[in-house]
N, C-alpha and C positions, 0 to 999 in steps of 0.2 A: 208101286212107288208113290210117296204121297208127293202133293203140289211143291213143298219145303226142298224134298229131293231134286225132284224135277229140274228149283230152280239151281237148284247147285251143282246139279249136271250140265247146264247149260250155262252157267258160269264158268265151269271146269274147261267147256268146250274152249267157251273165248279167253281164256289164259291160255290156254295150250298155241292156240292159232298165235295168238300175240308173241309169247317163247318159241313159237317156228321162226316169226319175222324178225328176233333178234340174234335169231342162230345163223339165219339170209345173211341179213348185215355181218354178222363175222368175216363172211365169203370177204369182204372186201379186205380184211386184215390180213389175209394169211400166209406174209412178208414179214411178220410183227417177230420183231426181235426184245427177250427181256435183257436189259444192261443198262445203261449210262453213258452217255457221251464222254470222256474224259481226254483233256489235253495234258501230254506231259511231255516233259524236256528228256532227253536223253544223252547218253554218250556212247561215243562210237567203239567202235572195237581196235582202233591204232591209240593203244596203251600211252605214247610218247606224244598224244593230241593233249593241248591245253584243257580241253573237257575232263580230265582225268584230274589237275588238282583241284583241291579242297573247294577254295573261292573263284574258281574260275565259270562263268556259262555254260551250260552244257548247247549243245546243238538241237536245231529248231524242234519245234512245238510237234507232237506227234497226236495223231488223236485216235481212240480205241472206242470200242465197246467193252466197259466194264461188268460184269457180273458174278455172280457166286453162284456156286455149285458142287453140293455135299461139302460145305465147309471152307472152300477153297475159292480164292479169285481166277477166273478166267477173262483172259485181253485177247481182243481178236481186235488185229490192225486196220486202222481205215483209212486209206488215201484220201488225199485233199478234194479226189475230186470226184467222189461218193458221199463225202462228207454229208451232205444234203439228204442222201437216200438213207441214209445212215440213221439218222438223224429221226427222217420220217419213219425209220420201222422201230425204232425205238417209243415213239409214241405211238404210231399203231398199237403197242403191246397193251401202253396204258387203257385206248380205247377197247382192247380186247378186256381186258380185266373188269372194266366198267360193265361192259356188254353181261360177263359173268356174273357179277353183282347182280344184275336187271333179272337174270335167268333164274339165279337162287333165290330172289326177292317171288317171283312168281310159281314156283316151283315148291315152297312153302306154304302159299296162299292154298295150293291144289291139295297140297296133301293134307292142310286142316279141312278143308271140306269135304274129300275125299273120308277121311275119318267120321266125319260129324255125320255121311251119310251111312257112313258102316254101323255108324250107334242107332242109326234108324232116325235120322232127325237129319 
């Protein structure tokens, strides 16, 4: 193996070591929910409640996680008073995605040198 290799063997080492510590970090996410926080008004199920016409209020603010899945939206209900947690594993998710980015950014770098050392350079 010439010096050229060598050093891109030993590059290869510390991307790897660095995409172990961001796979660590993940551990911390693994709560992380993908959706959306969404408030929405609703009506109730006694049909002869004023929420049921036209221009009327509907009854208080409800709040979900919103997201999709094969095409379709999915709502999963959240109490007012998870709200908060809710909330944080929703952006947990985004941190998780980041982290992904970070991993694929590195994991590209390996495989061009990994190649360049298979061409003998």
């Amino acid at each position: 193996m010439n010096q050229s290799s060598k050093c891109k063997v030993r590059e290869i080492d510390k991307l790897r070591k660095e995409r172990d510590g961001i796979f660590e970090q993940m551990l911390k996410y693994r709560g992380a929910i993908r959706g959306t926080i969404t408030g929405i008004y609703k009506m109730c199920s006694n049909k002869e409640c004023e929420c049921h016409s036209t221009n009327r209020e509907k009854h208080g603010l409800g709040y979900y996680i919103s997201s999709s899945h094969q095409g379709r939206t999915r709502m999963i209900y959240v109490p007012s008073l998870i709200l908060e947690e809710a909330k944080k594993r929703t952006e947990d998710y985004k941190k998780v995605m980041e982290l992904i980015e970070e991993i694929s950014e590195i994991n590209s770098k390996i495989f061009k040198l990994e190649k360049e050392i298979k061409k003998g350079g």
